[in-house]
mmCIF file as gemmi writes it, N, C-alpha and C atoms, coordinates in Angstrom:
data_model
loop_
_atom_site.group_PDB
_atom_site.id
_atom_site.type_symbol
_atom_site.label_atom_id
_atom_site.label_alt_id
_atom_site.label_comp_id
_atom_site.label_asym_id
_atom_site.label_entity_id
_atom_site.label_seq_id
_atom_site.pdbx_PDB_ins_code
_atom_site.Cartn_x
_atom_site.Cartn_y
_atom_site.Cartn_z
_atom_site.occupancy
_atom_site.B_iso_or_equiv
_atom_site.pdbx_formal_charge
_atom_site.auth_seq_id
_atom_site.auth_asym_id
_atom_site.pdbx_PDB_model_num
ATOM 1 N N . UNK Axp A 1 ? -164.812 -142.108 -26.776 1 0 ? 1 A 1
ATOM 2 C CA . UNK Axp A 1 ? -165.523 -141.176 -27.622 1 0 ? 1 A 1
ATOM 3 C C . UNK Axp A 1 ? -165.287 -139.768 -27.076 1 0 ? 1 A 1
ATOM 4 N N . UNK Axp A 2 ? -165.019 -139.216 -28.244 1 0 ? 2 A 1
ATOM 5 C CA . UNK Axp A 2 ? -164.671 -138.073 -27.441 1 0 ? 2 A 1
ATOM 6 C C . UNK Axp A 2 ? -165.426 -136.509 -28.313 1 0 ? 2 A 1
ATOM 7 N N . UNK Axp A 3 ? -166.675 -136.841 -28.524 1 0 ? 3 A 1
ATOM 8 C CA . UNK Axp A 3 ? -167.616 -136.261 -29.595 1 0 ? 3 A 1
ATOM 9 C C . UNK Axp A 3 ? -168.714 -135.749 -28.067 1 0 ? 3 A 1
ATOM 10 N N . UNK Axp A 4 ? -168.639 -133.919 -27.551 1 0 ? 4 A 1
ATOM 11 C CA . UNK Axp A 4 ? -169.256 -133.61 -26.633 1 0 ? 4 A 1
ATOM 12 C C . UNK Axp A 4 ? -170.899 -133.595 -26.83 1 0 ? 4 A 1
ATOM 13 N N . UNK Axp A 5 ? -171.159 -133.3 -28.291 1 0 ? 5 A 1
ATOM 14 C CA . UNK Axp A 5 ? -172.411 -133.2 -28.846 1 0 ? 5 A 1
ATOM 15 C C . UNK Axp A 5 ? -173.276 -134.637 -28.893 1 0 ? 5 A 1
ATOM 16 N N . UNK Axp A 6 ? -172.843 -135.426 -29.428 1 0 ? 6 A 1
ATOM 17 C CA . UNK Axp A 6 ? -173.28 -136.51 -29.17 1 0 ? 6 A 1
ATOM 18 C C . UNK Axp A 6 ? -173.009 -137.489 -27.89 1 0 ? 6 A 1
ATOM 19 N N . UNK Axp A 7 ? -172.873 -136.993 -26.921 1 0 ? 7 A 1
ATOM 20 C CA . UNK Axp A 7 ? -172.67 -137.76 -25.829 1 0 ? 7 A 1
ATOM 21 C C . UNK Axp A 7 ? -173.968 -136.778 -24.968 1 0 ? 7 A 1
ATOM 22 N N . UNK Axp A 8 ? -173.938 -135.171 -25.186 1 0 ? 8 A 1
ATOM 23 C CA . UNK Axp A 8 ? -174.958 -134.681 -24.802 1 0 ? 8 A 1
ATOM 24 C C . UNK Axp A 8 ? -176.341 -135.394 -25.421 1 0 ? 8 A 1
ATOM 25 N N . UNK Axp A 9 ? -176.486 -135.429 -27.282 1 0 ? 9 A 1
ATOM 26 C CA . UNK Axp A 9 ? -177.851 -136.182 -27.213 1 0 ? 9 A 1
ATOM 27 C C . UNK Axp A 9 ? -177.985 -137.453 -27.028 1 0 ? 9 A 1
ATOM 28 N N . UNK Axp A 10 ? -177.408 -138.239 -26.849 1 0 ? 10 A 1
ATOM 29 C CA . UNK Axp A 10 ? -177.605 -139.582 -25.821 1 0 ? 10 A 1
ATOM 30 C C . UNK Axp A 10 ? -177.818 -139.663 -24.497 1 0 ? 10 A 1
ATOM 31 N N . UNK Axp A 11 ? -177.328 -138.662 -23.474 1 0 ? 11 A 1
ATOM 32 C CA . UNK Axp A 11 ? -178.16 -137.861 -23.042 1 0 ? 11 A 1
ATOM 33 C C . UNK Axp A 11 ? -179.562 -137.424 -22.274 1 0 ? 11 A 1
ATOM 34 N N . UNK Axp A 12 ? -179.716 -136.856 -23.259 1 0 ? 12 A 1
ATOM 35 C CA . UNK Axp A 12 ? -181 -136.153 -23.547 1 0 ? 12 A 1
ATOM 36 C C . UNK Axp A 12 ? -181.959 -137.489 -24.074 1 0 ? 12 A 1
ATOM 37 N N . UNK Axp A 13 ? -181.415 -138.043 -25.101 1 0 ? 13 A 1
ATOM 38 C CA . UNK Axp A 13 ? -182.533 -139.63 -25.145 1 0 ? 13 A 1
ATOM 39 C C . UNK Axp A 13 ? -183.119 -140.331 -24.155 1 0 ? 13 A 1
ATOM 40 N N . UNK Axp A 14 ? -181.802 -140.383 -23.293 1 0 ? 14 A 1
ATOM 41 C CA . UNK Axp A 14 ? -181.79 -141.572 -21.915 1 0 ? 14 A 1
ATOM 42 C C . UNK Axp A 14 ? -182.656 -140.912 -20.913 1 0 ? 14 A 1
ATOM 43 N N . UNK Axp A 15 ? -182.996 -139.297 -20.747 1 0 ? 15 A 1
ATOM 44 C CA . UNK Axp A 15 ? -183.598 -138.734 -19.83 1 0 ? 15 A 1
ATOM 45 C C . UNK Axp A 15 ? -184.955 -138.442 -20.132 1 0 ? 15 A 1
ATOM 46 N N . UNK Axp A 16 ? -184.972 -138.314 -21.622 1 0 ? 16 A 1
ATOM 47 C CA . UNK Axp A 16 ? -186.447 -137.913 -22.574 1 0 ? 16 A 1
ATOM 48 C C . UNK Axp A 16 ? -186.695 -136.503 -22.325 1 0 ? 16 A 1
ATOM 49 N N . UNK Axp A 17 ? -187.889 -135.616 -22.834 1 0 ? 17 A 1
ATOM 50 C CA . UNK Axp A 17 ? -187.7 -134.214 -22.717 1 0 ? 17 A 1
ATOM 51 C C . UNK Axp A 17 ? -188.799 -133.835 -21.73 1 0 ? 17 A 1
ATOM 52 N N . UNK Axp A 18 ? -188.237 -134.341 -20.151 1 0 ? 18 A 1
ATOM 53 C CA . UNK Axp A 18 ? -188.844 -133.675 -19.401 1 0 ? 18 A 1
ATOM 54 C C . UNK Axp A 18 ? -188.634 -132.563 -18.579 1 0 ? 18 A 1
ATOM 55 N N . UNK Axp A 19 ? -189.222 -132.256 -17.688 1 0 ? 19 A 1
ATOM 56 C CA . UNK Axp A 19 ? -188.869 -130.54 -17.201 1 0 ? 19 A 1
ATOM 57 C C . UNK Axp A 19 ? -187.128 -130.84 -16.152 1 0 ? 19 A 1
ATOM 58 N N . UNK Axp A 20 ? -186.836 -129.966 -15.945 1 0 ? 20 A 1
ATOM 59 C CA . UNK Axp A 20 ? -185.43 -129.924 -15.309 1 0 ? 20 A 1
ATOM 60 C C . UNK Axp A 20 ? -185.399 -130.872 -14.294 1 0 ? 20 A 1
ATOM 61 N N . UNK Axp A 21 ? -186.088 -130.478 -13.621 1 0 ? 21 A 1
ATOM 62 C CA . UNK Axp A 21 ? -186.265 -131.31 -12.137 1 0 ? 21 A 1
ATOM 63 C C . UNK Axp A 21 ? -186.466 -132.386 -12.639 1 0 ? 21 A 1
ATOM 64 N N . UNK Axp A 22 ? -187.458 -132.912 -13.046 1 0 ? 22 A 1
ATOM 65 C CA . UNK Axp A 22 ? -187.448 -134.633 -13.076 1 0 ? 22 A 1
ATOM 66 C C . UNK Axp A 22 ? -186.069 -135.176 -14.053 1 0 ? 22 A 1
ATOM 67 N N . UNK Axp A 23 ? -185.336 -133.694 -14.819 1 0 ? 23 A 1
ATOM 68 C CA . UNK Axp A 23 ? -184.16 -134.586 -15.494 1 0 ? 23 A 1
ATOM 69 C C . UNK Axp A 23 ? -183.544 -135.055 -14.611 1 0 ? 23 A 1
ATOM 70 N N . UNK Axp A 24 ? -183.477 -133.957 -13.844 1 0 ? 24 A 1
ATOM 71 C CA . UNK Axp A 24 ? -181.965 -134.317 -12.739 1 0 ? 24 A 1
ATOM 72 C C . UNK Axp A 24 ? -182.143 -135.009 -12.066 1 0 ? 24 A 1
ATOM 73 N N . UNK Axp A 25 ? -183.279 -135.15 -11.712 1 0 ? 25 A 1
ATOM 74 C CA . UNK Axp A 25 ? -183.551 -136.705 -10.445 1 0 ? 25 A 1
ATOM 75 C C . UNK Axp A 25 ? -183.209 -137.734 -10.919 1 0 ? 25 A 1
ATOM 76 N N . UNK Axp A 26 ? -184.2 -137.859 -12.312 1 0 ? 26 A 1
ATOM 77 C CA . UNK Axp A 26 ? -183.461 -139.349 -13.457 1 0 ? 26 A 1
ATOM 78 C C . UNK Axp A 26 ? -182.216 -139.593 -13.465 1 0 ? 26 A 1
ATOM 79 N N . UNK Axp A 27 ? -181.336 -138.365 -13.831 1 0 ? 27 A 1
ATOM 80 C CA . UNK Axp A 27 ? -179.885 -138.625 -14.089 1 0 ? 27 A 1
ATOM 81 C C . UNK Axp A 27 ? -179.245 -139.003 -12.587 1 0 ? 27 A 1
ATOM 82 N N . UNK Axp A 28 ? -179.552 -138.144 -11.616 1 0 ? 28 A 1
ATOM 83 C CA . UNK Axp A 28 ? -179.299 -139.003 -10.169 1 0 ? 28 A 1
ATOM 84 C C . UNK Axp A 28 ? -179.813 -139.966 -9.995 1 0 ? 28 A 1
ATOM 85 N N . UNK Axp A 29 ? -181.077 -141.057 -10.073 1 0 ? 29 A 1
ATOM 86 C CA . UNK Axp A 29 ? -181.101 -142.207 -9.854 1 0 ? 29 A 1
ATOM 87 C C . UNK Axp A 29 ? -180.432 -143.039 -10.661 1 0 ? 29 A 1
ATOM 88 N N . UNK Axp A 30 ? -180.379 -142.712 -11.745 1 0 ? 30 A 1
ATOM 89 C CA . UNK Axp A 30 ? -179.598 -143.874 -13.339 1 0 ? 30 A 1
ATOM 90 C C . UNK Axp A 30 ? -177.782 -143.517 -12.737 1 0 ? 30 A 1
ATOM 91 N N . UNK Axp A 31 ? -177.694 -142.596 -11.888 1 0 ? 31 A 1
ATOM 92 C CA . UNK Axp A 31 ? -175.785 -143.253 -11.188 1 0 ? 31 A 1
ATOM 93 C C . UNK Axp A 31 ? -175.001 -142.209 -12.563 1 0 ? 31 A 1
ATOM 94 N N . UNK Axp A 32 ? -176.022 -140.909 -13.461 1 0 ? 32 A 1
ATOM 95 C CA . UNK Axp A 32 ? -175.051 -140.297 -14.355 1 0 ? 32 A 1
ATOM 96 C C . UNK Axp A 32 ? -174.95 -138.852 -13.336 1 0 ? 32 A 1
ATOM 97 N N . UNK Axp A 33 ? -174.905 -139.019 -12.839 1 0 ? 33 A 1
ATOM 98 C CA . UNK Axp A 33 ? -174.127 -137.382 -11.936 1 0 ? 33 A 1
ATOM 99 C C . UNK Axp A 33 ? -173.103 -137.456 -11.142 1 0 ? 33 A 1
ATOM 100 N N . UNK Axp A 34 ? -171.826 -136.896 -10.698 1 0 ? 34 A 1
ATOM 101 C CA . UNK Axp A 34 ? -170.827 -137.083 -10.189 1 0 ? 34 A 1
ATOM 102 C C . UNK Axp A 34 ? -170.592 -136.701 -8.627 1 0 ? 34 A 1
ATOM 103 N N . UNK Axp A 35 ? -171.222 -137.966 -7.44 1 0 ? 35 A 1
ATOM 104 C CA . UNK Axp A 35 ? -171.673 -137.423 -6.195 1 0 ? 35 A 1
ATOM 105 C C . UNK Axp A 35 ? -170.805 -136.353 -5.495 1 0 ? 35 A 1
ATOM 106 N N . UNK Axp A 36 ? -169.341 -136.742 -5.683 1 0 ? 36 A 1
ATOM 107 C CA . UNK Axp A 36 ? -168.807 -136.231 -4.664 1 0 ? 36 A 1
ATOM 108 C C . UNK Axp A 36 ? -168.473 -134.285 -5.775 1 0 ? 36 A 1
ATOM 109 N N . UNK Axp A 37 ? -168.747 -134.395 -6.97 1 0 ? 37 A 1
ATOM 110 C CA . UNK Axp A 37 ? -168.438 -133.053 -7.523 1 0 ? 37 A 1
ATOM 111 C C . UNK Axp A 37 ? -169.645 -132.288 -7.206 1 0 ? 37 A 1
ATOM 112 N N . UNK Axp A 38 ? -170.423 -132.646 -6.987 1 0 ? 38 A 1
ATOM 113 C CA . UNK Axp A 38 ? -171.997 -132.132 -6.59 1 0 ? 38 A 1
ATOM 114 C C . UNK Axp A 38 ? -171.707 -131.843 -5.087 1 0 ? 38 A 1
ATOM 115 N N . UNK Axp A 39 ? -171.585 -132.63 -4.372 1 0 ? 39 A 1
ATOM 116 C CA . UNK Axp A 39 ? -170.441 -132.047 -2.895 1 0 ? 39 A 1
ATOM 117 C C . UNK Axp A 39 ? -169.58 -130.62 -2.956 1 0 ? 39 A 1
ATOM 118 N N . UNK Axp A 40 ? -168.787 -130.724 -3.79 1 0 ? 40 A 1
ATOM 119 C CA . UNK Axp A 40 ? -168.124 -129.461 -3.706 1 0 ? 40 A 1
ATOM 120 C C . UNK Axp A 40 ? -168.407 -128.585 -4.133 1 0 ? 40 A 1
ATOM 121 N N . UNK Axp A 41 ? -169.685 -128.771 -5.368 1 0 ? 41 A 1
ATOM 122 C CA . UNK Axp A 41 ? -170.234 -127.904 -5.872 1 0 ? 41 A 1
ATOM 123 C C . UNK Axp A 41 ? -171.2 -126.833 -4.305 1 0 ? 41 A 1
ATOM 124 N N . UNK Axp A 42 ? -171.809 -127.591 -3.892 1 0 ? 42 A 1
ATOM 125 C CA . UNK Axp A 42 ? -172.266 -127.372 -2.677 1 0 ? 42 A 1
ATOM 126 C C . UNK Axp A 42 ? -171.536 -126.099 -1.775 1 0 ? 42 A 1
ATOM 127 N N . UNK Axp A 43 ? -170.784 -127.693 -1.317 1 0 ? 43 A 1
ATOM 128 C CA . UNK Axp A 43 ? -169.657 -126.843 -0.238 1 0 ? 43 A 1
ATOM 129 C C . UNK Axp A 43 ? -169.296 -125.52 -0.406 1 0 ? 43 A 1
ATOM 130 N N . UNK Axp A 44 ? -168.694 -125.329 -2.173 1 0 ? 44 A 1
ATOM 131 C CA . UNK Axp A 44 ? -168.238 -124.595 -2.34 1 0 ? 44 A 1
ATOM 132 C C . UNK Axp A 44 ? -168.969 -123.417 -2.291 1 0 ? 44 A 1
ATOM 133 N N . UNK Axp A 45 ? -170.244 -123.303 -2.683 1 0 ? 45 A 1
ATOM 134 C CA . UNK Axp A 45 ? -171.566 -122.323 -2.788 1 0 ? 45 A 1
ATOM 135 C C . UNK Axp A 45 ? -171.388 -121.994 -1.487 1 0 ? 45 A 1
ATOM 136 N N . UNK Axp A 46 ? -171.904 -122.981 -0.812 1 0 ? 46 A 1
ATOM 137 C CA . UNK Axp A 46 ? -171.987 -122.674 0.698 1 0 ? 46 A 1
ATOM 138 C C . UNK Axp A 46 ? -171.202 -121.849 1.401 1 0 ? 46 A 1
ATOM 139 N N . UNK Axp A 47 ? -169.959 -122.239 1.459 1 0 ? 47 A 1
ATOM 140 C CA . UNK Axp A 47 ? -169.252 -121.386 2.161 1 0 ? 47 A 1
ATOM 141 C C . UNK Axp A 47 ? -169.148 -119.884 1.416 1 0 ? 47 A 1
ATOM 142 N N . UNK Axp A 48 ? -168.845 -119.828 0.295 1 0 ? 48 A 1
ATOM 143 C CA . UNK Axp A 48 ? -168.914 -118.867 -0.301 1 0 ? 48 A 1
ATOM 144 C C . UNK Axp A 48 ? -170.02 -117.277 -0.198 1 0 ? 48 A 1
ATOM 145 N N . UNK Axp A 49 ? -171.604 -117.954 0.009 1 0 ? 49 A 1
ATOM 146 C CA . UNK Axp A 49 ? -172.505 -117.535 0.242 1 0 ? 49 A 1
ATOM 147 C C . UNK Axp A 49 ? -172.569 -116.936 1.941 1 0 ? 49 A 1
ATOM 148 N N . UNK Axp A 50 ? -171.701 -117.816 2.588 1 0 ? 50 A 1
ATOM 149 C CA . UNK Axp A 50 ? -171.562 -117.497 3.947 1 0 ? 50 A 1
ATOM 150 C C . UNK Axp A 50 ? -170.819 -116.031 4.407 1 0 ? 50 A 1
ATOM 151 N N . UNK Axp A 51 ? -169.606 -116.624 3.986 1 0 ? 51 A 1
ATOM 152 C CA . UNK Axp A 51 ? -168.418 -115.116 3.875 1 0 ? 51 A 1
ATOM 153 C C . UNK Axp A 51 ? -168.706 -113.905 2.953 1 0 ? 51 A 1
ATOM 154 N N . UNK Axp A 52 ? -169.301 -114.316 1.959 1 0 ? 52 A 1
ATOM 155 C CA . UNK Axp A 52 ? -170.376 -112.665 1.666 1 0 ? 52 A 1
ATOM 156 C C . UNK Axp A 52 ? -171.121 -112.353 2.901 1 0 ? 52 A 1
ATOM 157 N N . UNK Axp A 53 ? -171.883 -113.333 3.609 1 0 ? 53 A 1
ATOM 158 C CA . UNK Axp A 53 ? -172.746 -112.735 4.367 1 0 ? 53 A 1
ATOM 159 C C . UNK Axp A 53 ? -171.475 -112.46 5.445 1 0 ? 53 A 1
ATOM 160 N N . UNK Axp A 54 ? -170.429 -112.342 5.815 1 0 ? 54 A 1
ATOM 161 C CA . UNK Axp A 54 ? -169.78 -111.746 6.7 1 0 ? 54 A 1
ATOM 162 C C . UNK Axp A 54 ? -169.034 -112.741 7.864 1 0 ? 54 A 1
ATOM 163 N N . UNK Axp A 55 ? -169.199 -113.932 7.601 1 0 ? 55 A 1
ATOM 164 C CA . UNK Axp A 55 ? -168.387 -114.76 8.404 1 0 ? 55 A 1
ATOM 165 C C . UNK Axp A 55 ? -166.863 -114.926 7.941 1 0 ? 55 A 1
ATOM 166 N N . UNK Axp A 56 ? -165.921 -115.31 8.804 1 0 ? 56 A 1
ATOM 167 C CA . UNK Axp A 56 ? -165.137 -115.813 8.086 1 0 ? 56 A 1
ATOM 168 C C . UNK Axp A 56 ? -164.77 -117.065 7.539 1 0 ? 56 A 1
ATOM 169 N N . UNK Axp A 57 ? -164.047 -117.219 6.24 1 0 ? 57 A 1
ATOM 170 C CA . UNK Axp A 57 ? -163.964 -118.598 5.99 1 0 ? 57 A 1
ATOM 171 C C . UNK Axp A 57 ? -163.648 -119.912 7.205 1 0 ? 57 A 1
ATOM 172 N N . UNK Axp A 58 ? -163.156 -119.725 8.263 1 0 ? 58 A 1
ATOM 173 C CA . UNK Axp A 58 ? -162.462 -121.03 8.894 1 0 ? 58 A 1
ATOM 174 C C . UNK Axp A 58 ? -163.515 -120.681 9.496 1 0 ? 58 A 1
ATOM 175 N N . UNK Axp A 59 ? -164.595 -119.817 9.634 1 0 ? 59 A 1
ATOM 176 C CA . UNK Axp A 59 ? -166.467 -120.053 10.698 1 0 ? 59 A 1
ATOM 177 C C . UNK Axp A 59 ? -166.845 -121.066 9.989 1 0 ? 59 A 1
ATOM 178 N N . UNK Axp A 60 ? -167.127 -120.493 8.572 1 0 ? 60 A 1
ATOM 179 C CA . UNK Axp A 60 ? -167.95 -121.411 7.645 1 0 ? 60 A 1
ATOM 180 C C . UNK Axp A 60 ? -167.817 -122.842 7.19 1 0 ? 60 A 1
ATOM 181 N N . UNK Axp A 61 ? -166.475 -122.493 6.953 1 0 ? 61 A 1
ATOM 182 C CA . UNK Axp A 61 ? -165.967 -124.272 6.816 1 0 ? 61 A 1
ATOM 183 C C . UNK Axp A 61 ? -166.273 -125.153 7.875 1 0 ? 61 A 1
ATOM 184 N N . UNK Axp A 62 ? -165.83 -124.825 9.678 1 0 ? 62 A 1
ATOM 185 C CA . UNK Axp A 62 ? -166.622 -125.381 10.77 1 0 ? 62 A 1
ATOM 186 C C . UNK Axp A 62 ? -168.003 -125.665 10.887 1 0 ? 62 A 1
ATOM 187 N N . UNK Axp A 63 ? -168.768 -124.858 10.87 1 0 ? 63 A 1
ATOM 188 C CA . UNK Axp A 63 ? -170.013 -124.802 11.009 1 0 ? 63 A 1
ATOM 189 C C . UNK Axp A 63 ? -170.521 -125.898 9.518 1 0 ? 63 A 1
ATOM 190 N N . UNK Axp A 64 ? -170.385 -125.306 8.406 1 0 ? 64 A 1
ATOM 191 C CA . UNK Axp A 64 ? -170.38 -126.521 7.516 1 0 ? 64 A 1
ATOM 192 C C . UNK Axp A 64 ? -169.957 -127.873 7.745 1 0 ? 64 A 1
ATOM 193 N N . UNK Axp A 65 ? -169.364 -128.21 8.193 1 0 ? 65 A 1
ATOM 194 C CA . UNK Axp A 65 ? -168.328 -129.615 8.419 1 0 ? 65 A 1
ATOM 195 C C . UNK Axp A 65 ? -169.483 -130.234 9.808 1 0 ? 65 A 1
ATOM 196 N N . UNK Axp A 66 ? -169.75 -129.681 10.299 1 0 ? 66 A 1
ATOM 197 C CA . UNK Axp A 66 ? -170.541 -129.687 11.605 1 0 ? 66 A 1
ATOM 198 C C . UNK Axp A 66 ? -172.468 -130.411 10.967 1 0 ? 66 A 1
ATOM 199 N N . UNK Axp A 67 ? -172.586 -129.267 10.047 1 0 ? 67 A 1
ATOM 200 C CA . UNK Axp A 67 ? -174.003 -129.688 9.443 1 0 ? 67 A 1
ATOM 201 C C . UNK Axp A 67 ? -174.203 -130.759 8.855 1 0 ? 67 A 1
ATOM 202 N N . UNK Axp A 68 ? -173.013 -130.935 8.213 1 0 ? 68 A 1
ATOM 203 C CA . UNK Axp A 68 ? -173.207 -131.827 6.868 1 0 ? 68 A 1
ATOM 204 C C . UNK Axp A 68 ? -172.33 -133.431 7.499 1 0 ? 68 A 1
ATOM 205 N N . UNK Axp A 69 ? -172.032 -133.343 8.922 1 0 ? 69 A 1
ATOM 206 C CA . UNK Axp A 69 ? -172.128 -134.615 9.762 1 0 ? 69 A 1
ATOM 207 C C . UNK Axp A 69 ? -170.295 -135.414 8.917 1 0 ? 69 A 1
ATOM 208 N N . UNK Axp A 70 ? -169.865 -134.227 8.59 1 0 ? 70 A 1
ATOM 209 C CA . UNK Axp A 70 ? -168.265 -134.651 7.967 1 0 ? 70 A 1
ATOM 210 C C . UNK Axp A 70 ? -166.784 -133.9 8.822 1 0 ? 70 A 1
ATOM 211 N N . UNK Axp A 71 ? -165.918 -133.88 8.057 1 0 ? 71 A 1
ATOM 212 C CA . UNK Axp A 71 ? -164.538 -133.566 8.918 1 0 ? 71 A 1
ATOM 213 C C . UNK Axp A 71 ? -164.413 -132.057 8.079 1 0 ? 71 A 1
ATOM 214 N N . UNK Axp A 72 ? -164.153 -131.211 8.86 1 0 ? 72 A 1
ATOM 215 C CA . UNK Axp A 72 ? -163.426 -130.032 8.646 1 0 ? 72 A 1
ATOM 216 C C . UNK Axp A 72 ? -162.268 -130.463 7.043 1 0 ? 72 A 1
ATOM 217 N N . UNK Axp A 73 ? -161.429 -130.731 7.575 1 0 ? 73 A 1
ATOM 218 C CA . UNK Axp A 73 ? -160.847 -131.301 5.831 1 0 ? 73 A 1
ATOM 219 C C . UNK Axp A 73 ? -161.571 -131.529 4.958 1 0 ? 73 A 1
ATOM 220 N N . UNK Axp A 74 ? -162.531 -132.226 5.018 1 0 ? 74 A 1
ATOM 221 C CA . UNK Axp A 74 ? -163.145 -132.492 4.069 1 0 ? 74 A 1
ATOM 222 C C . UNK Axp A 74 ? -163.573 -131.43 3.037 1 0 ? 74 A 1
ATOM 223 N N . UNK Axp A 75 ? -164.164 -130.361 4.346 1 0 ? 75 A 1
ATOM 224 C CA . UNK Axp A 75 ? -164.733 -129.73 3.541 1 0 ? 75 A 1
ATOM 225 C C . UNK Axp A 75 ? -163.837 -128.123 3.236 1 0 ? 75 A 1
ATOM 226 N N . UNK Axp A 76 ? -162.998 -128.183 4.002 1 0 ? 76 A 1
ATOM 227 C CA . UNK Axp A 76 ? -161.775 -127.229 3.929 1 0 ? 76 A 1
ATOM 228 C C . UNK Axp A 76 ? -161.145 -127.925 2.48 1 0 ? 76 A 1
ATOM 229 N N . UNK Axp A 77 ? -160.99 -128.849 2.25 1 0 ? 77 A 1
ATOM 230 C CA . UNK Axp A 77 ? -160.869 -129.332 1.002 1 0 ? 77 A 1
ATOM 231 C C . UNK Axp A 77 ? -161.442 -129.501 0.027 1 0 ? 77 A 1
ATOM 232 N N . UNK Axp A 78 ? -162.693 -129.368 0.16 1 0 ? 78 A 1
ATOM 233 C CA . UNK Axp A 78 ? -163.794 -129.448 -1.267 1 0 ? 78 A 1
ATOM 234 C C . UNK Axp A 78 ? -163.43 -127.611 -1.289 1 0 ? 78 A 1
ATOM 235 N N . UNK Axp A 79 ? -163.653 -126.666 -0.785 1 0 ? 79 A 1
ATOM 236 C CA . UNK Axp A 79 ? -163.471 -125.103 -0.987 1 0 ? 79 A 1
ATOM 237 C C . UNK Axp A 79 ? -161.963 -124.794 -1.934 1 0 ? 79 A 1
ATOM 238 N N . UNK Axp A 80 ? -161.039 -125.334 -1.159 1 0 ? 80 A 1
ATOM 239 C CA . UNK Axp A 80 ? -159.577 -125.314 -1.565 1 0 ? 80 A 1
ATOM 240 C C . UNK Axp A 80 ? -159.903 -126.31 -3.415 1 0 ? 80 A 1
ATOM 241 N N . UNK Axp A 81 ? -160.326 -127.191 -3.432 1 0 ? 81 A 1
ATOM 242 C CA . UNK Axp A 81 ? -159.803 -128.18 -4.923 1 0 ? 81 A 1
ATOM 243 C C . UNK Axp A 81 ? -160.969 -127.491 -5.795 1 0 ? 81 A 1
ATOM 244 N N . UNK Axp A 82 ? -162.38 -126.349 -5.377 1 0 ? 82 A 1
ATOM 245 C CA . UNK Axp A 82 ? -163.168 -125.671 -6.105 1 0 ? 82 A 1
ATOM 246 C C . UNK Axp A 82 ? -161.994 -124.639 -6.985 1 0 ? 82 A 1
ATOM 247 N N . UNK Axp A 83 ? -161.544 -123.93 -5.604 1 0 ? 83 A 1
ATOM 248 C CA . UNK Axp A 83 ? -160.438 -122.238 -6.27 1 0 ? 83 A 1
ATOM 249 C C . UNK Axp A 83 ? -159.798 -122.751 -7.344 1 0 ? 83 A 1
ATOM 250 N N . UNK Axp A 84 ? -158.85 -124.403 -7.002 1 0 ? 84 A 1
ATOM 251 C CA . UNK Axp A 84 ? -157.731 -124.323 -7.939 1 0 ? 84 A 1
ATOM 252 C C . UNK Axp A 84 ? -158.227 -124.726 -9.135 1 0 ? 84 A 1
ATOM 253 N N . UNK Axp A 85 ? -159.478 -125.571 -9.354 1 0 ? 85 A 1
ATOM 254 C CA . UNK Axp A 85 ? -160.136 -125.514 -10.783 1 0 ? 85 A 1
ATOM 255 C C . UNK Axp A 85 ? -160.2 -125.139 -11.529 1 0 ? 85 A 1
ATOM 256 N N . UNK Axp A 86 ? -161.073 -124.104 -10.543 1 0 ? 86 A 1
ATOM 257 C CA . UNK Axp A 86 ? -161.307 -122.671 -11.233 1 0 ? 86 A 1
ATOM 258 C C . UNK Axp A 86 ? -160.795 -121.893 -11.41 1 0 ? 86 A 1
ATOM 259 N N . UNK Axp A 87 ? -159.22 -121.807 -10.885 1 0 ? 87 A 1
ATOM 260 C CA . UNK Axp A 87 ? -157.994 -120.946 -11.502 1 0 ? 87 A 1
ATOM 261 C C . UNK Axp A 87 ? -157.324 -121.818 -12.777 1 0 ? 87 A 1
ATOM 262 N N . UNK Axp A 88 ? -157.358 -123.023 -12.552 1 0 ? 88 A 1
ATOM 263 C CA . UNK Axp A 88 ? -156.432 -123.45 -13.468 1 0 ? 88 A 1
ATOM 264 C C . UNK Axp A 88 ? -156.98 -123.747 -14.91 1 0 ? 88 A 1
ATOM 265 N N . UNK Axp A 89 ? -158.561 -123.934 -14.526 1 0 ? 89 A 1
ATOM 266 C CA . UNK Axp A 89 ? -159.203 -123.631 -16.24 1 0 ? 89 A 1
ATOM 267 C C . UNK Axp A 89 ? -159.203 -122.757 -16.755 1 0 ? 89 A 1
ATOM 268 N N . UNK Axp A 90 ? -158.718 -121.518 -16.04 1 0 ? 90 A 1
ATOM 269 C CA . UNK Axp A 90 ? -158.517 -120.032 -17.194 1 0 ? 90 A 1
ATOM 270 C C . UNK Axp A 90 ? -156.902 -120.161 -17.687 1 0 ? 90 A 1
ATOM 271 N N . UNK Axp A 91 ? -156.073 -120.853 -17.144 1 0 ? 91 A 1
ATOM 272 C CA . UNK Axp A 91 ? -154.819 -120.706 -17.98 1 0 ? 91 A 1
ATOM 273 C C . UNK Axp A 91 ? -154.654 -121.35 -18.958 1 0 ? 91 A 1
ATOM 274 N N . UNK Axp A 92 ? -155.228 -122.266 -19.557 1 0 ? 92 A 1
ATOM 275 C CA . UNK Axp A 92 ? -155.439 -122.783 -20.851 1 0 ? 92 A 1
ATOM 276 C C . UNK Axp A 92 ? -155.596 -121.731 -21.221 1 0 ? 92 A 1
C-alpha cells in the first residue's frame, strides 16, 4: 500500500486521540517506531548540539560513544548516514 494518508489514519485509530506523549509511548510499546532511526535521530542532535556549543566533532562523537555504552563507529556512523540523508533528499 502505498496510500501515505491512509496509513497515517490507521495510525491515528491504533493510537486513539491521545496527547503526544502517551502517543509515542503507545507507538513505542506496539514495536511501530524505528529503534535504531530514533538512535540517529539522537546521535545526530546530540552531537550536533555539542559542536555548536564549541567542541569538536571527533570530542563529541567520543564522549557520546562513551555515554551511550557503544563504539565510536557506531556513532561516528549514525552522524555520517544522518548528513548523507539529508543531502541526498534535496536532490530529488
Amino acid at each position: 500500500m502505498n496510500n501515505k494518508r491512509k496509513l497515517l489514519i490507521s495510525l491515528l485509530d491504533h493510537i486513539g486521540r491521545t496527547n503526544l506523549n502517551s502517543a509515542i509511548e503507545h507507538m513505542w510499546n506496539s514495536g511501530l517506531l524505528n529503534r535504531a532511526a530514533l538512535e540517529r535521530l539522537y546521535i545526530g542532535s546530540e552531537v550536533g548540539r555539542r559542536v555548536r556549543a564549541g567542541e569538536s566533532k571527533t570530542r563529541a562523537i567520543e564522549q557520546l560513544s562513551e555515554e551511550l555504552s557503544c563504539s565510536y563507529e557506531k556513532v561516528r556512523a549514525a552522524v555520517y548516514h544522518k548528513n548523507k540523508t539529508t543531502q541526498n533528499q534535496w536532490k530529488h
